[in-house]
C-alpha positions as CSV (number, residue, x, y, z in Angstrom):
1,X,114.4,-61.5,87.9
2,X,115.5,-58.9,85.5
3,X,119.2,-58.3,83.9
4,X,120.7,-56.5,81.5
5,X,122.7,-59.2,79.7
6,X,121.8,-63.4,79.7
7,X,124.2,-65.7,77.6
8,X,122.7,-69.0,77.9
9,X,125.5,-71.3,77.3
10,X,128.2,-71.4,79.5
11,X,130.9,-73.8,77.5
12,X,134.2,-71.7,76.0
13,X,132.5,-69.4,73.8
14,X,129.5,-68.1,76.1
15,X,132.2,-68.3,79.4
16,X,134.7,-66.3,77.4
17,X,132.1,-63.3,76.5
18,X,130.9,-63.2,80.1
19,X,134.7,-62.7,80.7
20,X,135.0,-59.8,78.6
21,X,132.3,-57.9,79.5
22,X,133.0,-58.2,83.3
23,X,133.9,-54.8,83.8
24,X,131.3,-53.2,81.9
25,X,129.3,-52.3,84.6
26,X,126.2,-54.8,83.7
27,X,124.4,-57.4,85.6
28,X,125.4,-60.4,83.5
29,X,123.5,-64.2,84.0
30,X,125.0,-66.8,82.3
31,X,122.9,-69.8,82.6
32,X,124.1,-73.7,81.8
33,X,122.5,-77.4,82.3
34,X,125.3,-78.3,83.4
35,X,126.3,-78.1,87.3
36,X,129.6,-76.0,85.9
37,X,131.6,-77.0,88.9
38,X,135.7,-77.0,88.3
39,X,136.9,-80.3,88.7
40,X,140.1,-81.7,90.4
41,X,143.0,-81.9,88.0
42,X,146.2,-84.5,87.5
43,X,148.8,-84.0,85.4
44,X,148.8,-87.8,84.6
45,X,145.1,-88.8,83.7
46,X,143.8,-89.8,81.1
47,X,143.1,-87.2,78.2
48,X,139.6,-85.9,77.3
49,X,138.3,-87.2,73.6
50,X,137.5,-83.9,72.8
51,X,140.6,-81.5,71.9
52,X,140.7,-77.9,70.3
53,X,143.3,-76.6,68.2
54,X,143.8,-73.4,69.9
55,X,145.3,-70.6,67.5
56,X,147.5,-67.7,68.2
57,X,144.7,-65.2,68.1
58,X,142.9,-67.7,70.8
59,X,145.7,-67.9,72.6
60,X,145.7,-63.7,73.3
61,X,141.8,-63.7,73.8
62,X,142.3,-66.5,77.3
63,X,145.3,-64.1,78.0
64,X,143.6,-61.0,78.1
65,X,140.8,-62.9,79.8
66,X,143.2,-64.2,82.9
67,X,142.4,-67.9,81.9
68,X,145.8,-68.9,79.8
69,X,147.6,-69.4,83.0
70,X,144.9,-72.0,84.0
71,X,145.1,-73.7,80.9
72,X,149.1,-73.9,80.6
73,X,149.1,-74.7,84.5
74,X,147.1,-77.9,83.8
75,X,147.6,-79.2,79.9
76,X,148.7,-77.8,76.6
77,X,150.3,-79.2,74.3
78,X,152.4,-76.7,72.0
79,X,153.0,-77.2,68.1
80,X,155.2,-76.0,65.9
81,X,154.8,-77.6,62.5
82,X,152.0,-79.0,60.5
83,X,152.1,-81.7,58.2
84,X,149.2,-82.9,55.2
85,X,149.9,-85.2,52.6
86,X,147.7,-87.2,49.8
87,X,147.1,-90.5,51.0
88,X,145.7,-91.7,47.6
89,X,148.7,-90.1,45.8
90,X,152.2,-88.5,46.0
91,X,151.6,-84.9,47.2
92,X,153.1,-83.5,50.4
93,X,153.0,-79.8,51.9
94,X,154.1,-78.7,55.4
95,X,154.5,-76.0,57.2
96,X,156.3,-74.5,60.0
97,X,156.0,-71.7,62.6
98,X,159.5,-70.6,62.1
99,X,159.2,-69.6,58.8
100,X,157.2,-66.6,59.7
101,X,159.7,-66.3,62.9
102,X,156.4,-67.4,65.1
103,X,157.4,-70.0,68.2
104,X,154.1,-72.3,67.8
105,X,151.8,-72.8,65.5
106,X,149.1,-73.5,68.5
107,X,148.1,-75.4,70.8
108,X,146.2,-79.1,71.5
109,X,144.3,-78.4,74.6
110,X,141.5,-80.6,76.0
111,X,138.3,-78.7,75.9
112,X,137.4,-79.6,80.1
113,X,140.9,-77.9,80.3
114,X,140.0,-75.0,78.6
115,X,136.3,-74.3,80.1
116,X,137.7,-75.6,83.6
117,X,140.0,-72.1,83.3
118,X,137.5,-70.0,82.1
119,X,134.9,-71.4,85.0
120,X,138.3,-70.6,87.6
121,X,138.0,-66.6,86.6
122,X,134.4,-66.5,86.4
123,X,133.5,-67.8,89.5
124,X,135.6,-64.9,90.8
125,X,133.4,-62.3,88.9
126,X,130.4,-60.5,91.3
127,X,129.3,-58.9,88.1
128,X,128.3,-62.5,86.6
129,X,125.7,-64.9,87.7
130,X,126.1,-68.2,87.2
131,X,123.1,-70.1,87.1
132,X,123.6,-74.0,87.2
133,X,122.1,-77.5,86.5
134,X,119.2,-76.3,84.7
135,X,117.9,-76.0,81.0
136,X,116.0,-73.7,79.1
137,X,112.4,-74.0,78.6
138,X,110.6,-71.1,77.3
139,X,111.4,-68.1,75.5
140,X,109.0,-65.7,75.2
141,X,109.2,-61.7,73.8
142,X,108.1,-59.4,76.5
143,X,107.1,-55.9,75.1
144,X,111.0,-54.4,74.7
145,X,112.2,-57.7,77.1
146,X,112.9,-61.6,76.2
147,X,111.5,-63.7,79.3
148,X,113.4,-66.9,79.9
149,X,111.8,-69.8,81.7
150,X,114.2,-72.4,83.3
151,X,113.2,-75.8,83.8
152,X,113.4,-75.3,88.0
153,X,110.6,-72.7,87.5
154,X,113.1,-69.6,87.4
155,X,112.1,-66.7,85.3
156,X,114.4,-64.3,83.7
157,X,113.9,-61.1,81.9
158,X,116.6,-58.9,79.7
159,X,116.5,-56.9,76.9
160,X,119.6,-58.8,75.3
161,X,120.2,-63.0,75.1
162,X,123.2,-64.3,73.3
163,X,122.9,-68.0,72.7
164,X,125.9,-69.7,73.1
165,X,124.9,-73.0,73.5
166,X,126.1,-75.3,71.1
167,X,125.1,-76.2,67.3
168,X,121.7,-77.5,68.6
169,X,120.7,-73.9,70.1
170,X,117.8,-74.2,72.2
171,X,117.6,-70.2,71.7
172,X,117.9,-70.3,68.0
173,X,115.4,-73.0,67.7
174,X,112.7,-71.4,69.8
175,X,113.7,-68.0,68.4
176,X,113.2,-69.0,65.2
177,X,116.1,-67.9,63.5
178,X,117.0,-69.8,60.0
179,X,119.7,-71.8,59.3
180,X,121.1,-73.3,55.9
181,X,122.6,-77.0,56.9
182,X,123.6,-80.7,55.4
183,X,125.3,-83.6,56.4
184,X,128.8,-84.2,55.4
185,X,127.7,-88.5,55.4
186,X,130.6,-88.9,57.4
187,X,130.9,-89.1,60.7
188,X,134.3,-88.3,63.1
189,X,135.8,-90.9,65.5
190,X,137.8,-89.3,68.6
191,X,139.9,-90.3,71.3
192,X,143.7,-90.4,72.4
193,X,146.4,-92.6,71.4
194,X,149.7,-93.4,72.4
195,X,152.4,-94.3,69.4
196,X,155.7,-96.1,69.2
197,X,157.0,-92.6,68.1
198,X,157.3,-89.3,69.2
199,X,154.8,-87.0,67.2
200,X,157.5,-84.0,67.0
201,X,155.5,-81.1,67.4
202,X,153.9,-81.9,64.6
203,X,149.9,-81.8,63.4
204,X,149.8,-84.3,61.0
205,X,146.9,-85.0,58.4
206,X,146.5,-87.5,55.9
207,X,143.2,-87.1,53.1
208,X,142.0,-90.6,52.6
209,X,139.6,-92.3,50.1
210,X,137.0,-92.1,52.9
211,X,137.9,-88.9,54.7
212,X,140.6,-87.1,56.4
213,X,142.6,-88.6,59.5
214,X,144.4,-86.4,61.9
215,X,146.8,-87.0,64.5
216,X,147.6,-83.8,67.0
217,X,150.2,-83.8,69.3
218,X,149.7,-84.4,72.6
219,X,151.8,-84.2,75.8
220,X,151.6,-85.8,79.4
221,X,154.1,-85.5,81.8
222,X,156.8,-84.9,79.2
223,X,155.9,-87.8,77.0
224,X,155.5,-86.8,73.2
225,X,154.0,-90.0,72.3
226,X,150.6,-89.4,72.8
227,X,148.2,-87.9,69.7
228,X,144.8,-86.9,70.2
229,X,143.0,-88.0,66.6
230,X,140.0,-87.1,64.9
231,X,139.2,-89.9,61.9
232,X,136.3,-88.6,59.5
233,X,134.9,-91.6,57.8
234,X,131.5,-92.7,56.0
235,X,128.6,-93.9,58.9
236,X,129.4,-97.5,57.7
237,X,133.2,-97.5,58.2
238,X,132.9,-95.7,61.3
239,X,130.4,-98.5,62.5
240,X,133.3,-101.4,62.2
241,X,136.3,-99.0,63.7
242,X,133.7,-98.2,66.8
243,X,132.6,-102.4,66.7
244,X,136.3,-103.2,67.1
245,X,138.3,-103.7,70.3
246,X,141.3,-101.4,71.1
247,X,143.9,-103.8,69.8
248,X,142.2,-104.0,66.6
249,X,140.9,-100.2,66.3
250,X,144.8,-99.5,66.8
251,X,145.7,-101.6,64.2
252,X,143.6,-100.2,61.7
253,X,144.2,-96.5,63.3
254,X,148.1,-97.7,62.1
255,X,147.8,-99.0,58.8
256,X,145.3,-95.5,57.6
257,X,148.1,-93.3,58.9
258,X,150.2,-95.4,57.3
259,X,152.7,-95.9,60.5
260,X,154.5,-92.0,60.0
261,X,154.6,-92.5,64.1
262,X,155.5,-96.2,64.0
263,X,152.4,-98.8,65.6
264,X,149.6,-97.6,67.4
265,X,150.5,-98.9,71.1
266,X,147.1,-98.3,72.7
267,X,143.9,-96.4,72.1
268,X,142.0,-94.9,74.8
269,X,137.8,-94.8,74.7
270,X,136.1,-94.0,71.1
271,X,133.2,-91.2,70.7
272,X,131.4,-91.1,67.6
273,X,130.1,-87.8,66.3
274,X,128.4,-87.4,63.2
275,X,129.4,-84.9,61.2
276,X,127.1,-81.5,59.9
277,X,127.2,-78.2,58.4
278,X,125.0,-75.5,59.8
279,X,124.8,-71.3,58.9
280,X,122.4,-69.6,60.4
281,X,121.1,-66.8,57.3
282,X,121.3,-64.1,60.6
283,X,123.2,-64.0,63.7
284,X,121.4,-61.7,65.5
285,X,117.8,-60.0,65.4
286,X,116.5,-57.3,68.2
287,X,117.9,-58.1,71.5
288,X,119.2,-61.5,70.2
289,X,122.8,-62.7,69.4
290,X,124.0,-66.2,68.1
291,X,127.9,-66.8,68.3
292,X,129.9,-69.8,68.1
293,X,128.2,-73.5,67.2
294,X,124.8,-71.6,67.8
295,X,125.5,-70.0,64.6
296,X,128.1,-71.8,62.5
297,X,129.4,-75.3,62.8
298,X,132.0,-76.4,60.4
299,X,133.9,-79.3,59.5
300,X,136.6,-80.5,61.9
301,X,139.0,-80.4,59.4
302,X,141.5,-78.3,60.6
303,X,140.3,-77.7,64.2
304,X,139.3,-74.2,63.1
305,X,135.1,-74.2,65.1
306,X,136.4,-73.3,68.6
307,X,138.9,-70.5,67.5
308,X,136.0,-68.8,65.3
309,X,133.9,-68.8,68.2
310,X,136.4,-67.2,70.4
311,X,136.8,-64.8,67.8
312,X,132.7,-64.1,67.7
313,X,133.3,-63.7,71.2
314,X,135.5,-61.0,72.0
315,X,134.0,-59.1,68.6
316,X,130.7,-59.4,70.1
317,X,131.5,-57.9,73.5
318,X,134.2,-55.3,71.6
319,X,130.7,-54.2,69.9
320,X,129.1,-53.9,73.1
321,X,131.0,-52.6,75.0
322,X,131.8,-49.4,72.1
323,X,127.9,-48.8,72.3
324,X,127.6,-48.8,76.2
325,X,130.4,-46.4,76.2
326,X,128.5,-44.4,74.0
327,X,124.8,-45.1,75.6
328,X,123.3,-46.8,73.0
329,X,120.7,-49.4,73.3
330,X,122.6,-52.8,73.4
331,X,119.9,-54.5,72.1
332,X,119.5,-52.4,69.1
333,X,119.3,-54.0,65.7
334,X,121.9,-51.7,64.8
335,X,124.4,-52.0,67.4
336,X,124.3,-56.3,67.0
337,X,124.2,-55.7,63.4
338,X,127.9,-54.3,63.1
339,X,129.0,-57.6,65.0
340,X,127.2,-59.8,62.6
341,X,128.9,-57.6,59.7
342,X,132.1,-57.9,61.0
343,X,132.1,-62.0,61.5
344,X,129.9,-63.2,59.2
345,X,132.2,-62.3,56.2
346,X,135.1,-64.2,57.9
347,X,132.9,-67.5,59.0
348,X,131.6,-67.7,55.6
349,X,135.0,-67.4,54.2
350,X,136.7,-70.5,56.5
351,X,133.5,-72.6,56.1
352,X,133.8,-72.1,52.4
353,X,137.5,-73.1,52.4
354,X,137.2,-76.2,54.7
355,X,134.2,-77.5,52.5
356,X,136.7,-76.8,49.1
357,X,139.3,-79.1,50.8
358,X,136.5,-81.7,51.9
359,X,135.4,-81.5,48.6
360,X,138.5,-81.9,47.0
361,X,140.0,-84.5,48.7
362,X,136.7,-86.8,48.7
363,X,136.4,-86.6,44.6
364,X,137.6,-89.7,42.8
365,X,137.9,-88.5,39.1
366,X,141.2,-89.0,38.2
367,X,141.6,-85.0,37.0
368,X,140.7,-83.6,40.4
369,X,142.9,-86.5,41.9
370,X,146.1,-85.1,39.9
371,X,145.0,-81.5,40.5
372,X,145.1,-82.2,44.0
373,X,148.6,-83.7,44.0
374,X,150.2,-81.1,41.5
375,X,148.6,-78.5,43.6
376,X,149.7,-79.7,46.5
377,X,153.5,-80.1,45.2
378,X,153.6,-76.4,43.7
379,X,152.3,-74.9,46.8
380,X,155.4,-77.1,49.0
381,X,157.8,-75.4,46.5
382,X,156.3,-71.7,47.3
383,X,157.7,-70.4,50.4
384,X,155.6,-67.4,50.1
385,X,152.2,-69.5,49.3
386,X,153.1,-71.3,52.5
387,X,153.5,-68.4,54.7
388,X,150.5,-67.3,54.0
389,X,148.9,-70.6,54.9
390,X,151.0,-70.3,58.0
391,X,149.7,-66.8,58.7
392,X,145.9,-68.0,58.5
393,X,146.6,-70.9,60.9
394,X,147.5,-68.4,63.1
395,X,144.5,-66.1,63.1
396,X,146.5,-63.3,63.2
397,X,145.1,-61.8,59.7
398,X,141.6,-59.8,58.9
399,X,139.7,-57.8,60.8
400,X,141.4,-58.3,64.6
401,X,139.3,-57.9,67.8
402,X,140.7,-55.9,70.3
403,X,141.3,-58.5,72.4
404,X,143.0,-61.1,70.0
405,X,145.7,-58.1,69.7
406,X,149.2,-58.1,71.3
């Protein structure tokens, strides 16, 4: 079977560049092990572990796409201020959406919620074919053509694959394509909790000795009591917190946030997820694209992965769809090469930011400990410093796609 375009990956990333080029006149196959079937949806069950900070520049991607209205309609949970603070020292900064006249600073939304709306609008699209419930194989070059060999015997050929499947690629890996990667040590506890207090709209992050502990807010049937954390610790701490039973785990969840919401009331289930860097040195070769966690995984610091990877997205298809206009080869070198120029200047630059403050916050000489708390002070007593801040959490700075515009 031949087409013109396969994305094999179907979570948010691959789902929301299948989206975007919809129109464009192209038989599209987007192909997924998983049965990528739109489940039922309550207002009051439980949340899913796994949570995205969606930024404002994500938020006007899933609008243009049609699929904000299916994620508002089911869960998202709006906020408007942010706050970090030293846990080892004295040091405080936050920051608000008002001060740049903005209504939110994002949005906590499950990630089933989000791919659940994205699944709604393309299962409505003739121009995309969804193939289900199996996994890649083989990848093979064809003369000008990649042939893709499913696991139910399927075979597909296309001059252009974009892998969008997740930080262990099966396309990268059996393309070849180099990465540079290392493990942080530490590895990232998730799941929802409910608090004596209300979380306020607020993202709040403390930087322990072991590693940082955030609680976002989350909201269920009007009750701002709920956060959705994400607690990066060494393997062997995380090893007692996931050992312990949910009265204990939210006593110790409690006492290293150091009660700002009052007692941890209850915990729902625990994932563990170790925690790793990966670049690859290329996103794209001849008739092969990598966007999202095929090509750059970060750490979760500041909820920053998915909202690059919407933002590789809709540059990627803006990219494409310029050189279709225009009748250029899509699978050119130099048509994917002006996507890769465009993004990989930006990824480099957030991975590089999120590793300083890793970094930073994890040293234990008693110099980079002050720094970190004098720097930390200053920047609170700079309005302008913390707009600017503000204005990055956004994503409404650099070099905008098209569709991340107003």
């Amino acid at each position: 079977m031949q087409a013109d375009l396969i994305i094999v990956g179907a979570g948010m990333v691959g789902s929301a560049l299948a989206l975007a080029l919809k129109d464009a006149g192209l038989n599209i196959v987007l192909i997924d092990s998983d049965a990528l079937e739109v489940r039922p949806f309550s207002s009051g069950q439980p949340f899913e572990p796994r949570v995205s900070a969606l930024s404002a520049a994500s938020q006007r991607i899933l609008e243009h796409l049609g699929a904000w209205p299916g994620i508002v309609g089911r869960r998202a949970s709006p906020y408007t201020d942010m706050c970090v603070w030293d846990g080892t020292g004295t040091g405080q900064i936050c920051f608000s959406a008002s001060s740049v006249h903005a209504e939110v600073l994002g949005h906590i939304v499950e990630n089933r919620v989000v791919q659940d709306a994205l699944l709604e609008r393309l299962k409505t699209c003739a121009a995309v074919e969804l193939v289900a419930g199996t996994r890649l194989e083989q990848l093979q070059r064809k003369g000008n053509d990649w042939q893709l060999t499913l696991a139910d015997g399927r075979c597909y050929r296309t001059p252009l694959v974009v892998a969008a499947d997740g930080a262990n690629s099966a396309i990268r890996r059996l393309a070849g394509c180099k990465t540079r990667e290392w493990d942080y040590l530490h590895h990232a506890i998730v799941t929802s909790v409910r608090c004596a207090g209300t979380h306020q709209r607020t993202a709040w992050q403390r930087f322990t000795d072991d590693g940082p502990l955030a609680l976002l807010p989350l909201v269920r049937n009007g009750d701002e009591h709920w956060c959705s954390i994400v607690w990066s610790c060494t393997p062997e701490q995380s090893r007692r917190l996931m050992e312990l039973d949910d009265v204990a785990f939210a006593e110790a969840l409690g006492t290293a946030f150091e009660e700002r919401l009052g007692k941890v009331l209850e915990a729902d289930p625990r994932l563990c997820i170790p925690l790793r860097q990966r670049h690859a040195k290329r996103y794209v070769q001849t008739g092969l694209a990598l966007i999202g966690d095929a090509a750059h995984t970060i750490h979760p610091l500041a909820g920053q992965g998915v909202n690059l990877g919407f933002l590789d997205a809709a540059v990627l298809a803006e990219v494409l769809l310029h050189a279709h206009e225009r009748g250029e080869q899509l699978s050119d070198l130099r048509v994917l090469s002006r996507f890769e120029r465009r993004r990989m200047p930006q990824n480099l630059a957030m991975m590089a930011a999120m590793e300083g403050f890793e970094r930073l916050f994890q040293a234990d000489s008693v110099a980079l400990r002050w720094l970190r708390n004098v720097g930390l002070k200053q920047v609170e007593a700079l309005p302008g410093a913390k707009s600017l801040f503000v204005r990055q959490a956004l994503g409404l700075t650099g070099d905008l796609p098209e569709l991340a515009r107003a």
